[in-house]
C-alpha positions in Angstrom: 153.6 107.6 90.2 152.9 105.3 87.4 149.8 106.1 85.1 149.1 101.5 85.5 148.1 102.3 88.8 146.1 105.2 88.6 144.2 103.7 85.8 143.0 100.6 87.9 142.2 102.5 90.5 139.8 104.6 88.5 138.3 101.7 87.2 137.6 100.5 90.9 135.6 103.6 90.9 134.7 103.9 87.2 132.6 100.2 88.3 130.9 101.9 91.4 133.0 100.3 94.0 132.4 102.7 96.7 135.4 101.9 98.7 138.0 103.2 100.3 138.9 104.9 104.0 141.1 105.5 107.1 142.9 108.3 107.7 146.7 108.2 107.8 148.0 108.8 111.4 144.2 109.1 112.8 142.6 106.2 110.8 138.7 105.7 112.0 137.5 102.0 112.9 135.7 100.6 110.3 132.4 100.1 110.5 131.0 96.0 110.0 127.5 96.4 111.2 124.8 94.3 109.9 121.0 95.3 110.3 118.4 93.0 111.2 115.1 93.1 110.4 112.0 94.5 111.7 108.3 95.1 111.6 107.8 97.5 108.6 104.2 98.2 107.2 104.5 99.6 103.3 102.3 103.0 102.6 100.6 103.4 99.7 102.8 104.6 96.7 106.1 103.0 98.2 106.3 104.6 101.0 106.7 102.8 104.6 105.8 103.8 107.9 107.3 101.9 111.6 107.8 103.4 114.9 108.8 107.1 114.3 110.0 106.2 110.8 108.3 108.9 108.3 107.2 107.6 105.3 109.0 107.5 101.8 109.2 106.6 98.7 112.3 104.6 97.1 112.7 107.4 95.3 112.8 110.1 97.6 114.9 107.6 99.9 117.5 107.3 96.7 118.0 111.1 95.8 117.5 112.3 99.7 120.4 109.8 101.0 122.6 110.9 97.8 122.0 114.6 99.1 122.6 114.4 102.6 126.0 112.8 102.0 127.3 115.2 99.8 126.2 117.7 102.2 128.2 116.4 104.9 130.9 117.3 106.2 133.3 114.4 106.3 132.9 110.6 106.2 134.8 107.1 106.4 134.5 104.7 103.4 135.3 100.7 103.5 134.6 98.2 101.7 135.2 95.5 99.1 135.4 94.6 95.4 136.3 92.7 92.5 138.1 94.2 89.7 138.4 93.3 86.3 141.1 91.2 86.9 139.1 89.2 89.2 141.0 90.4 92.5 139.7 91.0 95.4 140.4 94.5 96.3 140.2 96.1 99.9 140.1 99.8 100.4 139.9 102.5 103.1 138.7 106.5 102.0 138.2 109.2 104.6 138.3 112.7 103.5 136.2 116.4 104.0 133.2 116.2 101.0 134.7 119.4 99.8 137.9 117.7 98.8 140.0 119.6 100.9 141.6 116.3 102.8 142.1 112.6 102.0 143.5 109.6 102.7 142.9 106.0 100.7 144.6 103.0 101.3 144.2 100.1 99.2 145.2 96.4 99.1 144.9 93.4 96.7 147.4 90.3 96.7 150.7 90.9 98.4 150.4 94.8 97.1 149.3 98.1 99.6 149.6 101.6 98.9 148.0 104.7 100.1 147.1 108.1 98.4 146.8 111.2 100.7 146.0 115.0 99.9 146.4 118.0 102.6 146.5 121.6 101.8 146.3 121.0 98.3 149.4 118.4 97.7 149.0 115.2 96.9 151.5 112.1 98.4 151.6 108.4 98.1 153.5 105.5 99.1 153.2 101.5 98.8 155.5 98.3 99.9 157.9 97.2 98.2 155.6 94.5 96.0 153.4 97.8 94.8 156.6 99.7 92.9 158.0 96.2 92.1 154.7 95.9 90.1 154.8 99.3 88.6 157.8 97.9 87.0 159.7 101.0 86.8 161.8 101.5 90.2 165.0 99.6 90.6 165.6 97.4 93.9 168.1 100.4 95.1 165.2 103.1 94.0 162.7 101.2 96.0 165.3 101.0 98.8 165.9 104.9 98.8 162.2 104.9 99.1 162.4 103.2 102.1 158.8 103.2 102.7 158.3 106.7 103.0 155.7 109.0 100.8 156.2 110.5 97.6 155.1 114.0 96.9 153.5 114.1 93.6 152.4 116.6 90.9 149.5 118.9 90.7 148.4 116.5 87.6 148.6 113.4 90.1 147.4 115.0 92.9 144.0 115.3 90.4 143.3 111.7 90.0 143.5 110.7 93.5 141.1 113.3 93.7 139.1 111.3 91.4 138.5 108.6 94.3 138.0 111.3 97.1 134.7 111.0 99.0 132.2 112.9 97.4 133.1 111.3 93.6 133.0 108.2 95.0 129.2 108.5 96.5 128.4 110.4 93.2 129.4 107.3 91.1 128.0 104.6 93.1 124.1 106.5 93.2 124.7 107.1 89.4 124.2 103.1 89.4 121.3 103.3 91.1 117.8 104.2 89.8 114.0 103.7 91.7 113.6 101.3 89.0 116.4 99.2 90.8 114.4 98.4 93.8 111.0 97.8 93.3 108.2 99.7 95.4 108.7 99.3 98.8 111.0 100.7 101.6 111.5 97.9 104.5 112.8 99.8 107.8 114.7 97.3 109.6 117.7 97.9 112.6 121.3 98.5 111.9 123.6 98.7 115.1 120.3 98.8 117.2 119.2 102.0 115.5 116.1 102.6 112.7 117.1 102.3 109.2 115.3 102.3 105.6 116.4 99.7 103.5 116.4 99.1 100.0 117.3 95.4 98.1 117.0 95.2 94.7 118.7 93.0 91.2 121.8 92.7 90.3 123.1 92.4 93.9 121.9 96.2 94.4 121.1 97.9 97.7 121.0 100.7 100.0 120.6 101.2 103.5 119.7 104.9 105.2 119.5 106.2 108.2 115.6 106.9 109.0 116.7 110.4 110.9 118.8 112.1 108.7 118.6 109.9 105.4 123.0 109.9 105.5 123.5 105.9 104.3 125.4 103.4 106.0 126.0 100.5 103.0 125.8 100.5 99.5 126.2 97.0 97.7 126.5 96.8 93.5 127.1 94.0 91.6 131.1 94.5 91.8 131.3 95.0 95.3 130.0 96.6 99.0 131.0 99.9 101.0 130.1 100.7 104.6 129.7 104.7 104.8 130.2 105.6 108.9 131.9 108.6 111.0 129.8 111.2 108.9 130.8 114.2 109.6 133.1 113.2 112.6 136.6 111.6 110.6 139.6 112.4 112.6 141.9 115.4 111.6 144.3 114.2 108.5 147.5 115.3 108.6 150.4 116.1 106.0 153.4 113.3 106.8 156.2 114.2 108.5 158.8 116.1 106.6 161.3 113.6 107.1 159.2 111.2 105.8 158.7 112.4 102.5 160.5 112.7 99.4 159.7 115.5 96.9 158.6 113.8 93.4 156.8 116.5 91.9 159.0 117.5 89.6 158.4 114.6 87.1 157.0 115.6 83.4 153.7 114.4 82.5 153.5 111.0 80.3 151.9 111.4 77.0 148.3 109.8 77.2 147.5 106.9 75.3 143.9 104.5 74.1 145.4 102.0 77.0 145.8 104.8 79.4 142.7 107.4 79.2 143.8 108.9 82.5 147.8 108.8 81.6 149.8 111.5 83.8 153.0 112.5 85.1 154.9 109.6 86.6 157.1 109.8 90.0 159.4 107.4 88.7 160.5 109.9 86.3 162.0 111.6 89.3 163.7 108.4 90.6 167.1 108.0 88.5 168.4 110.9 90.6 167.5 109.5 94.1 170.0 108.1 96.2 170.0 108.4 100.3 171.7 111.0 99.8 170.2 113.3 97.1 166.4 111.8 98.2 165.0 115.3 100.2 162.4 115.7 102.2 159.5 118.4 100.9 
């Protein structure tokens, strides 16, 4: 797998776009809800009290929400974003919090790929326009491919690691500060349930879940992700055997200033593919 790739991706994340979910085989709706507003009266201190809402401060709400969804046990990430290049990016993360399992799929332009780790190996796969713009895979190497996943290396497996749940909720609070938002919590209703809400500059904000404080969006300035199915993502699966073809074999790239988070590239596996010689793992 190309180091290009992995390097935008990062960024995505590097920029707090929280992002990313579906499983592979057992992909989990994504979640488009969109709250509406209710009666909220603000406590002294910045706290707010409505219905059977507890009061809290913005805060408490911040660090309590960032807590409960890293103690979690799984979750489904979706959302939007704008990289650097001014793209609009779409992506698709579910995954255990303790980075056992994950699957991310990801799409911008004509381009979709995928990243998956099970059991401690990590696979990917795209269309044909993703390796065409990896520039490093023939037209018959691409056909060998034939859409199926490659295995990767340990050193690959790592990075899409990077973009597993847990870093990508750490990255997006580490955006977010009390100073963000103001004083006030607002409770309004998201998908007919009780929910804090926080709006703040820069296109900031957060909205909770007034039970259990596990968060359902977070917007930045580069982009939105909907958090849902906590602690309830479908069973992810390794692919098929015969779906797979072993690249993990391929020798680390020598990092570079252009490529921080350079690694061992797949396509240094490809000049012995052919249908023939192209195993399954």
């Amino acid at each position: 797998m190309p180091t290009k790739r992995f390097v935008a991706i990062v960024s995505l994340v590097a920029l707090a776009v929280p992002v990313i979910a579906g499983c592979s085989a057992t992909s989990q709706p994504t979640s488009q809800n969109t709250g509406s507003s209710t009666a909220a009266t603000t406590s002294p201190g910045g706290g707010v009290s409505s219905g059977s809402a507890a009061a809290i401060t913005v805060g408490a709400l911040l660090s309590g929400s960032q807590d409960a969804a890293l103690a979690a046990s799984s979750v489904h990430l979706s959302g939007t974003r704008t990289d650097s290049s001014q793209r609009s990016v779409g992506f698709e993360v579910s995954g255990t919090l303790d980075k056992s399992v994950m699957h991310g799929s990801y799409s911008y332009d004509d381009i979709s790929y995928e990243v998956l780790v099970v059991d401690g190996v990590g696979y990917e796969r795209g269309n044909d326009a993703y390796w065409k713009d990896e520039g490093k895979l023939s037209t018959d190497e691409i056909a060998t491919i034939g859409g199926r996943w490659l295995r990767v290396n340990d050193s690959l497996r790592d990075q899409i690691l990077q973009m597993s749940p847990p870093e990508i909720i750490r990255i997006a609070y580490s955006t977010m500060s009390a100073a963000d938002f103001g004083s006030s919590v607002t409770v309004t209703t998201d998908a007919d349930a009780p929910v804090y809400s926080l709006g703040g500059g820069e296109r900031k904000s957060l909205i909770a879940r007034t039970g259990d404080l596990l968060p359902v969006r977070v917007t930045t300035a580069g982009g939105s992700m909907n958090l849902d199915t906590w602690n309830a993502v479908a069973p992810i699966s390794a692919p098929p055997a015969d779906q797979i073809i072993d690249a993990s074999s391929a020798t680390p790239a020598p990092a570079d200033s252009a490529s921080p988070s350079a690694s061992a590239s797949p396509s240094a596996a490809m000049p012995s593919l052919s249908p023939a010689a192209s195993a399954s793992a």
